[in-house]
Backbone as a chain_set.jsonl record, in Angstrom:
{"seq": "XXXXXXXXXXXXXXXXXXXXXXXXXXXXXXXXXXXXXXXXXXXXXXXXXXXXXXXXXXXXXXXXXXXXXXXXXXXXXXXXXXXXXXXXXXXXXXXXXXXXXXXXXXX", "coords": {"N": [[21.315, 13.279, 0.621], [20.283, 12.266, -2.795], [17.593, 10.144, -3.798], [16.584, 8.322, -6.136], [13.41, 7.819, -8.111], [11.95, 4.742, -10.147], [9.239, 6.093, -11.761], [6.299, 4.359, -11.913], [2.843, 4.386, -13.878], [0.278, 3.657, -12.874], [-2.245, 2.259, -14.455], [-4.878, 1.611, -14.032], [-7.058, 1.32, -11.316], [-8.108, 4.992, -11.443], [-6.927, 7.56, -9.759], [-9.638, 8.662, -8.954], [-11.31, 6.689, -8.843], [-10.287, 5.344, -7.408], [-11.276, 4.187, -4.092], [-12.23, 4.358, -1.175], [-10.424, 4.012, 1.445], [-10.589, 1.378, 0.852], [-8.614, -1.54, 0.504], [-6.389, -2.601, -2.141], [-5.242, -4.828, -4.941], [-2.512, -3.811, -7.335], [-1.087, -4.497, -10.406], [2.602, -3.821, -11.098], [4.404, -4.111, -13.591], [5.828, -7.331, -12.778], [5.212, -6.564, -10.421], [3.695, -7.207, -7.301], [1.651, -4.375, -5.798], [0.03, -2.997, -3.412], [-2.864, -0.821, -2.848], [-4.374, 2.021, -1.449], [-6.175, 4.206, -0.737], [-7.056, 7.416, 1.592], [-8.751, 9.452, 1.594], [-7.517, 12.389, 0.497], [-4.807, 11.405, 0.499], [-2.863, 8.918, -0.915], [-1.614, 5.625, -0.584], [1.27, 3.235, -1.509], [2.02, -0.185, -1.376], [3.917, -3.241, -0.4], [2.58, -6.394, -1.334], [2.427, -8.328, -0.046], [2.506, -9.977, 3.326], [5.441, -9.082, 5.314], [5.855, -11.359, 7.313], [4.817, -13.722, 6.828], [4.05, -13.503, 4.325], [1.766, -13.295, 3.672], [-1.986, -12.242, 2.051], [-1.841, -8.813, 1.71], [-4.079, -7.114, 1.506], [-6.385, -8.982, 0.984], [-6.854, -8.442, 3.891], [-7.986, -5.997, 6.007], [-9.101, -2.489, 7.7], [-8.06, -1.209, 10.532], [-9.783, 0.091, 13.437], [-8.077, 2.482, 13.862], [-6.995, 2.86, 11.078], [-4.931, 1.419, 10.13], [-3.267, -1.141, 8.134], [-4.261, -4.606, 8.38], [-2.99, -7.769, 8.159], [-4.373, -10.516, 7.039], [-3.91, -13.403, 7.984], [-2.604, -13.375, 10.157], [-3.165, -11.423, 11.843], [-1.426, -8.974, 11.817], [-1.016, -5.801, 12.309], [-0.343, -3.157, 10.116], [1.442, 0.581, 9.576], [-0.173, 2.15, 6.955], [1.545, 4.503, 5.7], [3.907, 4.554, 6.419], [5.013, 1.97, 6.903], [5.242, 0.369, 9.234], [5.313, -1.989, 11.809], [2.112, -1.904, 14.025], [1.57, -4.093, 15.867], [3.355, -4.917, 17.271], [5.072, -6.949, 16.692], [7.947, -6.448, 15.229], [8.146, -6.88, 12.399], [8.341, -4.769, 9.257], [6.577, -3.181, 6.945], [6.974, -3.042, 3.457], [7.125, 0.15, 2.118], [6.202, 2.581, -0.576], [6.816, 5.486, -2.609], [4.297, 8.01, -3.848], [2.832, 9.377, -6.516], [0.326, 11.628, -7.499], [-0.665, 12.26, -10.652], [-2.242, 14.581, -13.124], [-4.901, 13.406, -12.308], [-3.939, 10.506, -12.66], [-2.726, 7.505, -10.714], [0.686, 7.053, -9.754], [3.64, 5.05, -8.473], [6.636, 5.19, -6.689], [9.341, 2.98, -7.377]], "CA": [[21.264, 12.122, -0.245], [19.148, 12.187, -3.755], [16.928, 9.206, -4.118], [15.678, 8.388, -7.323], [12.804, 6.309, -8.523], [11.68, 4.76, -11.13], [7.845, 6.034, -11.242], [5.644, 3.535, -12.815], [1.715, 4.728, -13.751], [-1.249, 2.704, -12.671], [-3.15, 2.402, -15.456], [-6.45, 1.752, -13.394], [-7.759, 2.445, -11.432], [-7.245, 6.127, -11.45], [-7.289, 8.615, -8.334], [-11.113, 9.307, -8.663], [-11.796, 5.524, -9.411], [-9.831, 4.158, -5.99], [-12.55, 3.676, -3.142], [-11.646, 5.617, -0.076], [-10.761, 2.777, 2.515], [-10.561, -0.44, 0.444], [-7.423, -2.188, -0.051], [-6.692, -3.13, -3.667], [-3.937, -4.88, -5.359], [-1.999, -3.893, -8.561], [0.354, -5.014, -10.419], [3.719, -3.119, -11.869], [5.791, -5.27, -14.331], [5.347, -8.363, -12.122], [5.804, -6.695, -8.766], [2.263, -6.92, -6.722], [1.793, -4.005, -5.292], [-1.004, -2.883, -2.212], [-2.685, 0.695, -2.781], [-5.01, 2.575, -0.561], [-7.031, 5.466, -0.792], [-7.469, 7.867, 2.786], [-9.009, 10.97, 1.848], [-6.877, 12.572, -0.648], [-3.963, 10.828, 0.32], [-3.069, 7.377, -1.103], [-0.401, 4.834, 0.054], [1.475, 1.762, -1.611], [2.892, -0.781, -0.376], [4.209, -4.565, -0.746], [1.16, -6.709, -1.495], [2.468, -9.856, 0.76], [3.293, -9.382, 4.551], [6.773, -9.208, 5.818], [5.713, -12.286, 8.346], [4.597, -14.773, 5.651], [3.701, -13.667, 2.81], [-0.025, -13.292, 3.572], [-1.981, -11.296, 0.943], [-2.483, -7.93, 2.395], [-5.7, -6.704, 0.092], [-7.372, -9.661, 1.455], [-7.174, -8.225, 5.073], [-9.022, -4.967, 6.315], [-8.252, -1.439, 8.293], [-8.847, -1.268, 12.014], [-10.165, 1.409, 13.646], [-7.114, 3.396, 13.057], [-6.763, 3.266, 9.997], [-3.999, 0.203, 10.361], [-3.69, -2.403, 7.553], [-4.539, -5.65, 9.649], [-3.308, -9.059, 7.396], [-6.026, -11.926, 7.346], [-3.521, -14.657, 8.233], [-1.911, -13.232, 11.546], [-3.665, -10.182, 12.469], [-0.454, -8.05, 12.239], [-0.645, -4.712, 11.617], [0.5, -1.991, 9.845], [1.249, 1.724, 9.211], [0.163, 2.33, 5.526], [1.856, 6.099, 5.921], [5.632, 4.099, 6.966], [4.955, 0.488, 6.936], [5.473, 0.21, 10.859], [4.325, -2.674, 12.237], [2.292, -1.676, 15.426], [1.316, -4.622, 16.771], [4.786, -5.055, 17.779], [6.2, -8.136, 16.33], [8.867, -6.331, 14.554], [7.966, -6.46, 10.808], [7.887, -3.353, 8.281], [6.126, -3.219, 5.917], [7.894, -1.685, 2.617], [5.909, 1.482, 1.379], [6.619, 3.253, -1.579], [6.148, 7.106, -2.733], [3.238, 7.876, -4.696], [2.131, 10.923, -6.315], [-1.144, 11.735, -8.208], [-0.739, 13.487, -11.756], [-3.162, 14.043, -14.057], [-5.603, 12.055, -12.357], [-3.348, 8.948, -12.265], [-1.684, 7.471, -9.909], [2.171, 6.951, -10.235], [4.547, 5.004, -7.683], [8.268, 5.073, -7.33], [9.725, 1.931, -6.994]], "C": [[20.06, 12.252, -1.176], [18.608, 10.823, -3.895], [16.167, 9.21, -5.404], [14.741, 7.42, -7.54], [12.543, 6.507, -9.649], [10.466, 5.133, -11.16], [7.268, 5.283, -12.621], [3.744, 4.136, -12.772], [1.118, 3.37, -13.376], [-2.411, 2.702, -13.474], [-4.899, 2.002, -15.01], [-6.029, 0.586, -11.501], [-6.771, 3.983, -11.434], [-7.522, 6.565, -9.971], [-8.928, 8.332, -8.186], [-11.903, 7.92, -8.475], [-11.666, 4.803, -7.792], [-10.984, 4.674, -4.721], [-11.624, 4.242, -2.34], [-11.898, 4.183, 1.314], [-10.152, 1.418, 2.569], [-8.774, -0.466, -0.192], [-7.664, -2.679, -1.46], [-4.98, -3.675, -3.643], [-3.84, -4.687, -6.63], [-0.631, -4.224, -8.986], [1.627, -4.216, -11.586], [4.462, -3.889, -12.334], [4.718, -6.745, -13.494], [5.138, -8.446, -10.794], [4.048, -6.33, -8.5], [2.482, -5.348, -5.774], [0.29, -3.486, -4.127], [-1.895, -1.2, -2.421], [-3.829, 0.821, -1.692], [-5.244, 3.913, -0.24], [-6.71, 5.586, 0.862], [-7.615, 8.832, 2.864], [-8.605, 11.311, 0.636], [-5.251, 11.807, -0.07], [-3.65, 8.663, -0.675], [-1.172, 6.784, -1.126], [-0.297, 3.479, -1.21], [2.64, 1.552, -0.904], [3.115, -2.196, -0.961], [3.275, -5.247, -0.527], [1.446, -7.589, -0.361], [3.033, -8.956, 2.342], [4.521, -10.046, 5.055], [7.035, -10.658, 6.727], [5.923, -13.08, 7.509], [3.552, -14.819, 4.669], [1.791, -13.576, 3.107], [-0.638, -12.564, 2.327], [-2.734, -10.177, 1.998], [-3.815, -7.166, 2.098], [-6.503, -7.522, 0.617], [-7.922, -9.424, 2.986], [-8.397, -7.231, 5.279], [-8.267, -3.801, 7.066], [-8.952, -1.545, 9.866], [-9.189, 0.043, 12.135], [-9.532, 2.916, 13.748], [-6.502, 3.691, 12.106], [-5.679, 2.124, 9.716], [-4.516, -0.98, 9.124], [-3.827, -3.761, 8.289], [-4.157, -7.14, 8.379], [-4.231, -10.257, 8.614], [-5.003, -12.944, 7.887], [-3.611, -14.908, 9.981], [-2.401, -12.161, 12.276], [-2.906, -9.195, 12.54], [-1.013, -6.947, 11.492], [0.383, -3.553, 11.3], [0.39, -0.81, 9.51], [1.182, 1.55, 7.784], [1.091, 3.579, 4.763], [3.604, 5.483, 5.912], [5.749, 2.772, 7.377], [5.377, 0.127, 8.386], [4.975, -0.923, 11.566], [3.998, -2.325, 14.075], [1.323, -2.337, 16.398], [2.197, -5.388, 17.809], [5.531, -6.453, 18.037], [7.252, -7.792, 15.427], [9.506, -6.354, 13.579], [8.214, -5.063, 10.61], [7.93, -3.571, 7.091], [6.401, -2.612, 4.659], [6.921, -1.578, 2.143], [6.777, 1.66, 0.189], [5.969, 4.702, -1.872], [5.051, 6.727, -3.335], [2.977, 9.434, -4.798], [0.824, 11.078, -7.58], [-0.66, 12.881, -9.177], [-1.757, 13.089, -13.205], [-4.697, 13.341, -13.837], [-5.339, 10.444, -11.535], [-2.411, 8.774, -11.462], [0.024, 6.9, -10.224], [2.668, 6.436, -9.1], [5.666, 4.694, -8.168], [8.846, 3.786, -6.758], [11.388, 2.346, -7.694]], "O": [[18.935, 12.344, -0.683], [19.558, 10.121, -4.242], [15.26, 10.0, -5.666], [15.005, 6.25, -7.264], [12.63, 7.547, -10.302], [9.966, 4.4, -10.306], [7.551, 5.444, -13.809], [3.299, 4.31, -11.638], [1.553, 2.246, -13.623], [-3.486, 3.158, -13.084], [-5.881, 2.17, -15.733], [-5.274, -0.239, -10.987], [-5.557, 4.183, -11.43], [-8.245, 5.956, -9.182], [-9.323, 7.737, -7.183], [-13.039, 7.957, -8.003], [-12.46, 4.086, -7.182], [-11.37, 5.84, -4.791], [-10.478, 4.569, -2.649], [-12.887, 3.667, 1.834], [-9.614, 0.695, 3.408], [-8.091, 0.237, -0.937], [-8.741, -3.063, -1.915], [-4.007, -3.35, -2.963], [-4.728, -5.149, -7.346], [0.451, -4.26, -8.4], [1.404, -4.136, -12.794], [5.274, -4.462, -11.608], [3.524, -7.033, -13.576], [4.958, -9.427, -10.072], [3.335, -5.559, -9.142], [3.498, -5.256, -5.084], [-0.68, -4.091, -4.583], [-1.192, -0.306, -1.952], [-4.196, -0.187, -1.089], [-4.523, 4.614, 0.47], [-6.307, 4.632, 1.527], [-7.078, 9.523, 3.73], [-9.106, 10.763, -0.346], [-4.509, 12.034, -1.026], [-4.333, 7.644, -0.782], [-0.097, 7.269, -1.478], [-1.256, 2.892, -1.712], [3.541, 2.151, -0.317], [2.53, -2.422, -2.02], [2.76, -4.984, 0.56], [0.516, -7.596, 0.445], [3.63, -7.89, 2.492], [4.657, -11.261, 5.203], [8.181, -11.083, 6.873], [7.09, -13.349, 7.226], [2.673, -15.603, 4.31], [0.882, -13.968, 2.375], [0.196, -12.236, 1.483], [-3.684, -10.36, 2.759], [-4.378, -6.64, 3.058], [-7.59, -7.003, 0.87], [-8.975, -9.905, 3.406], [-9.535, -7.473, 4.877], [-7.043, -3.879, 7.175], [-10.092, -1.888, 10.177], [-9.02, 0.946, 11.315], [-10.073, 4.022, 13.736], [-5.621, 4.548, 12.039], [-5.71, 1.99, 8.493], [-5.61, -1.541, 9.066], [-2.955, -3.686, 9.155], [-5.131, -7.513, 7.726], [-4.503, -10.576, 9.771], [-5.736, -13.64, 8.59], [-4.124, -15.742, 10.728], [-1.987, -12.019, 13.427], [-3.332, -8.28, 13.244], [-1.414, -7.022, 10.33], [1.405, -3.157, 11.861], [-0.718, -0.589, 9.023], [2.1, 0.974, 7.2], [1.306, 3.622, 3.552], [4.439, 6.157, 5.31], [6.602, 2.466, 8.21], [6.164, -0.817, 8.31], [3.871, -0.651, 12.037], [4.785, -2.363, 15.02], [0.605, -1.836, 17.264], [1.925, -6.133, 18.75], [6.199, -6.911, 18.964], [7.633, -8.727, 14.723], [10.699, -6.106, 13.402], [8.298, -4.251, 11.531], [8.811, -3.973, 6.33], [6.04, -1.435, 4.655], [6.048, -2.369, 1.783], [7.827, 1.056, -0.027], [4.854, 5.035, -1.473], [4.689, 5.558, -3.465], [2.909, 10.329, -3.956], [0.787, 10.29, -8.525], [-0.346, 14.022, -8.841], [-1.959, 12.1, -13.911], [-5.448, 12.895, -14.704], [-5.852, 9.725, -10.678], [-1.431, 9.507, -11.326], [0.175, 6.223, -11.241], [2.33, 7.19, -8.188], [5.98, 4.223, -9.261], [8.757, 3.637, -5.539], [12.317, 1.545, -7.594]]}, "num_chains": 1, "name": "protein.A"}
C-alpha cells in the first residue's frame, strides 16, 4: 500500500532552531500541530490529547522520554503516539523529514 502525504514546511523554527527536549506548538493551515526535537530525530504530533483535548506543549517529557499532558498525566509515545500509561488513547503522529534545514510534515 502507497501512502501519500501532503508535506507542509515549517517555516520556523528550523531543524537547528528546535531545542532538543522542549515541546513546541505549530501551526499548518489551521491544524495545531506538537513538534519535538530528540537528538537528531524530531516527532509531530496532534497538539490536543486524544482524552480531552488538553494542550500537549503545555505538558513535559518524563524520564523516558514520554510526552506527559498537564491536565491528566497521560502519556505518550512521541515515536507512535502509544499511550503508555494505559488508558487506551493514541496519540496521532505524523512523518516528518528534515530538508534543507527545514522541517517538513506529512499530513
Amino acid at each position: 500500500m502507497i501512502t501519500l502525504y501532503d508535506w507542509h514546511k515549517v517555516t520556523a523554527p528550523s531543524f537547528d532552531e528546535l531545542i532538543d527536549g522542549r515541546l513546541i506548538e505549530v501551526f499548518l493551515g489551521e491544524k495545531a500541530i506538537g513538534l519535538l526535537r530528540k537528538g537528531d530525530a524530531v516527532y509531530a504530533f496532534t497538539a490536543r490529547c486524544p482524552h480531552a483535548s488538553g494542550r500537549l506543549c503545555d505538558g513535559w517529557l518524563d524520564m523516558q522520554g514520554r510526552i506527559v499532558c498537564p491536565d491528566h498525566k497521560y502519556r505518550f509515545d512521541p515515536a507512535n503516539g502509544r499511550n503508555t500509561s494505559g488508558e487506551g488513547y493514541k496519540l496521532k503522529t505524523y512523518p516528518v523529514e528534515i530538508r534543507e534545514g527545514y522541517i517538513y510534515v506529512g499530513l
